[in-house]
N, C-alpha and C positions, 0 to 999 in steps of 0.2 A: 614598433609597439604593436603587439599581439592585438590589442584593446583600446581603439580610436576612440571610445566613449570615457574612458579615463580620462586622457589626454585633452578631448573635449569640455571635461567639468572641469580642470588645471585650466586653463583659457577662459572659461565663461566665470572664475570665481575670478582672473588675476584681471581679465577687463573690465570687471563690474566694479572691484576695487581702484583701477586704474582711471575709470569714469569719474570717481569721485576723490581723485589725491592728483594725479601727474599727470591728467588726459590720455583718454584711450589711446590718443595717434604715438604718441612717445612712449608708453605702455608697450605698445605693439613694436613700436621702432625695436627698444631695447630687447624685447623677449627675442624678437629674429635675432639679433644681434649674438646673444646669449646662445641660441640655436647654432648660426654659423660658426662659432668661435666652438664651441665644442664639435663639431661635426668635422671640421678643419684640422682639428688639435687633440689626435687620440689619445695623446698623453695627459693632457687637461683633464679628461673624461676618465681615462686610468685613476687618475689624481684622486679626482670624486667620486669615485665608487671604492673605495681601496677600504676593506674592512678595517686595516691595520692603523688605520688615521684616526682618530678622533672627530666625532660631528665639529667639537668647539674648534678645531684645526682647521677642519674646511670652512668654518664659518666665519673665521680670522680670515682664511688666506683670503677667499670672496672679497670680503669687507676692504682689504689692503689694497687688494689688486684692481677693483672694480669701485673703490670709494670717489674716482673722478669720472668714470666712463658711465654710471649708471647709475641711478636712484635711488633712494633708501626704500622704494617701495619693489622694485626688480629686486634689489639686495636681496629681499625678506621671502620674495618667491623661490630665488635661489635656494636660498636658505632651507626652505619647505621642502622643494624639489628634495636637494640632498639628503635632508631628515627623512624623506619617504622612500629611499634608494631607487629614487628614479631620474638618476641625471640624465640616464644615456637616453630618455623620451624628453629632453627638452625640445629636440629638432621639431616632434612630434607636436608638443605643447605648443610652438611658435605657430605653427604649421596650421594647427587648427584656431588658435587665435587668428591669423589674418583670413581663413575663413567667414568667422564671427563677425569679425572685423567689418569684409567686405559685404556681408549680408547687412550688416547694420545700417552702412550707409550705403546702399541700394548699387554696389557696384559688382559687376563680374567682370570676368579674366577673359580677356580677350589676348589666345594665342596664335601667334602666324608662325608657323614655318614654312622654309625655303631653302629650295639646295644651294643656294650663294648666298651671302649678305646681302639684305637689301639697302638702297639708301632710304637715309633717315626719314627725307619728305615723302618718300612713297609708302612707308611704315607709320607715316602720320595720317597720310591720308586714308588710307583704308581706314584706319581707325578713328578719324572723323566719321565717315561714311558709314562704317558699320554705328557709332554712336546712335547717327542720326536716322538711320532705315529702323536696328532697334531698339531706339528711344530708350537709352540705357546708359549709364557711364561704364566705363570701360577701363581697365586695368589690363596694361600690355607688358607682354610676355612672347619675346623675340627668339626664333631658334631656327638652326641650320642644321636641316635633315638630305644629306646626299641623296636618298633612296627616292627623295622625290623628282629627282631628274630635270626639274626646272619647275614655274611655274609656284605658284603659293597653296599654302593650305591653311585657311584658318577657323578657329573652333571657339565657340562662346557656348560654353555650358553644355548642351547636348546639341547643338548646332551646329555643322560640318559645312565648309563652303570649301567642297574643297578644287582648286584648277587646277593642279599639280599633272604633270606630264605624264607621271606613272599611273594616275588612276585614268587621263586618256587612253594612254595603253593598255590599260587594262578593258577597258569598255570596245576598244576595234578588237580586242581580243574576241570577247565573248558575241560580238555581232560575228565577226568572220567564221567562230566556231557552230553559230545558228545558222548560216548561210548556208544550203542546197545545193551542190555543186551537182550538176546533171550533165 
């Protein structure tokens, strides 16, 4: 989406309504939901943007398809969505909802990567530890980046902590390039 602050108001109308009919957390659930199944399914998305369809046709097929996986209150955002020809920004809509989401209830994203998998309790624990150094809940977000050669790197919001082997190497780098060789 060209236009994050669109996407933005789609999210701030659909959890405000969500707040007061399905609770926000299910709200958000379903809208990811909605997000990945079209993101997943470019025939889905084909589906829904198809001029040649009928609104009241994609509003059936929704209604059919999604009358036991999702809400009559999702239903209706769909619904909107495709009325406004912007299905192919639902990822977008989801995306910035669990933003909102996580601002609302005081939590950031805490991402680690690592060039192997880590085990579970060592990915728990840092993320106690970061909880508690800063005094913050924390939403984890696990990823395996080879280029880091070993060693972890993880980020909370503009925060970099990073021990990854590659940024070592890269720091003997720039001392040895400073070093005076006489």
């Amino acid at each position: 989406m060209k236009d994050r602050a669109v996407a933005r108001r789609y999210a701030e109308g659909f959890l405000a309504f969500a707040r007061e009919t399905i609770g926000t957390k299910k709200g958000l659930e379903e809208i990811i939901y909605f997000g990945e199944l079209l993101s997943k399914n470019p025939e889905l998305l084909k589906f829904l943007k198809n001029p040649e369809i009928s609104y009241a046709e994609k509003s059936d097929f929704v209604d059919k398809i999604f009358e036991d996986l999702l809400s009559e209150e999702t239903r209706e955002l769909i619904r909107l969505i495709i009325g406004k020809h912007r299905s192919e920004e639902a990822a977008d809509i989801a995306d910035e909802a669990k933003v909102l989401y996580r601002r609302e209830m005081g939590i950031e994203q805490l991402v680690i990567k690592s060039s192997k998998p880590l085990p579970h309790d060592i990915v728990q624990a840092i993320k106690k530890k970061l909880e508690t150094k800063l005094n913050k809940k924390l939403e984890l977000e696990v990823g395996i980046e080879p280029a880091l050669l070993g060693g972890i790197q993880a980020t909370v919001g503009n925060i970099v902590i990073d021990g990854s082997i590659k940024r070592k190497l890269s720091e003997l780098k720039e001392y040895l390039m400073e070093t005076k060789v006489e």
